[in-house]
Steps between C-alpha positions, in 0.01 A plus 500: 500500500786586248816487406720749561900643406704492810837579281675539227914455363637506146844376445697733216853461516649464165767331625285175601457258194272249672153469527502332810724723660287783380193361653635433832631849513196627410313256779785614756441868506115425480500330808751713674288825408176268602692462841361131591591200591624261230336220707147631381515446137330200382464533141742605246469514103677616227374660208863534300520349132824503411744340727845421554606185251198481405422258784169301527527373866470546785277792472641836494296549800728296729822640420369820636331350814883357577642808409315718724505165742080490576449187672652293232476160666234287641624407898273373734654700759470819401244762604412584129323282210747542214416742213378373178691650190312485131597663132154649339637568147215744274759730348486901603152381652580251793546735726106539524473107507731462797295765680159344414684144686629704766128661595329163441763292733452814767161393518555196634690687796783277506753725363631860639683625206572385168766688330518520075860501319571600195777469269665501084784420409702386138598172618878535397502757769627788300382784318401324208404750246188293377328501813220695536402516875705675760719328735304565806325400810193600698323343848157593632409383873136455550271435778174455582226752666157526624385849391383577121853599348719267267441344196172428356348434208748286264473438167699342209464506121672271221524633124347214309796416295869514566650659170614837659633261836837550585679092502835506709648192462835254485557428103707210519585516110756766669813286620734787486435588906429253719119450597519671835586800378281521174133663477320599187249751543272622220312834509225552231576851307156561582501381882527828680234648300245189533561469885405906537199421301426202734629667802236769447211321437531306777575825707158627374308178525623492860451850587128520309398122765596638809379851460863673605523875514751577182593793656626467876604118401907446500629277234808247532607297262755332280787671263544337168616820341510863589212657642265165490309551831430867337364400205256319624365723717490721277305254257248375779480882680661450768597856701799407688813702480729263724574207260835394561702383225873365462549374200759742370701442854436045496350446218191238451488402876300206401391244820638801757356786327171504706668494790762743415270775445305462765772497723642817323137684567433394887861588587438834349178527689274523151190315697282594776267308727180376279690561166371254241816336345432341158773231376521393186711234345598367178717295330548184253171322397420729478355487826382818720405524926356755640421558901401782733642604787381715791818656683 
């Protein structure tokens, strides 16, 4: 039994400001390309950081379950439990939490689908020069299966200190803009570099445990900076050739970029049946996730 990808959307449009809006485009054309019934999803969480005015509550989560209008309310009378909506914040990294909940609630068989959003955005809504995540939005649809593909094999790892973390956060010494449409985020001169070094142990750690085949595994992972996923396979050995990478087209893709480039890849046909798919995420902590996947 496993969890499995039924589909993927990413939400690009420069025009949209929003990180809700971006995530419920991105969940729209997921589920439209997924071609089910809206009625089936039970489970929906959010992975985004950064959000529109820099709101707390409700969670992120909901606005995109009434967006995309998944059994938002609980009435006795109708012929579907309502969906339960959640935010599962772990920087570029939640993505691989969200997934872990999803296969662990699938196994209680209560649930049909449970679909991940994703979503960063400056707060003021604009293209605020200091911001250093792209506006963008990504949705992955997943169900559950009872052969031997899906995820397996999780596994998370925590730097033991926090100096080279990136802190976003609302600096209220600032009055000059009101707090809504304020955020402070500080990057480490050194932060790119450490979280590669992290990023790549981890990779090998991971790779070394569960005895996977460096050359025929596929690796997809997060984009920080140019050519990140690269470097690290080329640190840790790894032979693939198909490592998608957009940072000079979005940017740091951030909560969305896992998603993104997998979507990229299986639209473009870059896996086959059996292929070994290794994510790898990273992001403030600094904190890393790694997972494997059996297309």
């Amino acid at each position: 039994m496993a969890t499995i990808i039924k589909a993927t959307g990413i939400s690009t449009d420069k025009s949209i400001k929003s990180s809700n809006q971006h995530a419920i485009e991105a969940g729209r054309q997921c589920i439209e390309d997924a071609g089910i019934d809206i009625n089936h999803i039970d489970l929906i969480i959010n992975v985004g950081i950064y959000r529109d005015e820099n709101m707390l509550e409700p969670a992120m989560a909901a606005f995109a379950q009434k967006g995309l209008n998944i059994k938002p309310d609980y009435t006795k009378s109708q012929p579907f439990n309502a969906a339960f909506s959640l935010d599962m914040m772990n920087s570029a990294c939640g993505i691989i939490n969200a997934i872990q909940t999803a296969d662990a609630v699938f196994k209680s068989r209560k649930i049909k689908y449970a679909l991940i959003v994703s979503s960063d955005a400056h707060p003021s809504n604009t293209d605020h020069k200091g911001f250093p995540y792209a506006t963008i939005g990504g949705a992955m649809l997943l169900e559950h299966t009872d052969d031997n593909k899906g995820f397996h094999d999780f596994s998370f790892n925590h730097s033991p200190t926090t100096d080279q973390s990136v802190k976003g956060y609302l600096d209220f010494n600032n009055l000059s803009e009101p707090a809504k449409e304020r955020l402070t985020v500080d990057m480490p001169g050194d932060y790119k570099n450490q979280l590669l070094k992290y990023s790549s142990e981890s990779a090998e750690e991971y790779l070394t445990r569960f005895n996977i085949n460096r050359k025929t595994v596929k690796l997809v992972s997060v984009q920080p900076e140019l050519n990140f996923g690269r470097k690290i396979a080329d640190i840790v050995n790894i032979k693939d050739d198909s490592i998608m990478d957009h940072y000079e087209q979005y940017g740091d893709a951030h909560s969305s970029a896992i998603t993104m480039n997998y979507h990229h890849l299986s639209k473009e046909n870059s896996f086959k049946s059996d292929d070994t798919i290794l994510f790898l995420a990273a992001g403030a902590g600094i904190t890393t996730a790694c997972v494997s996947y059996t297309v």
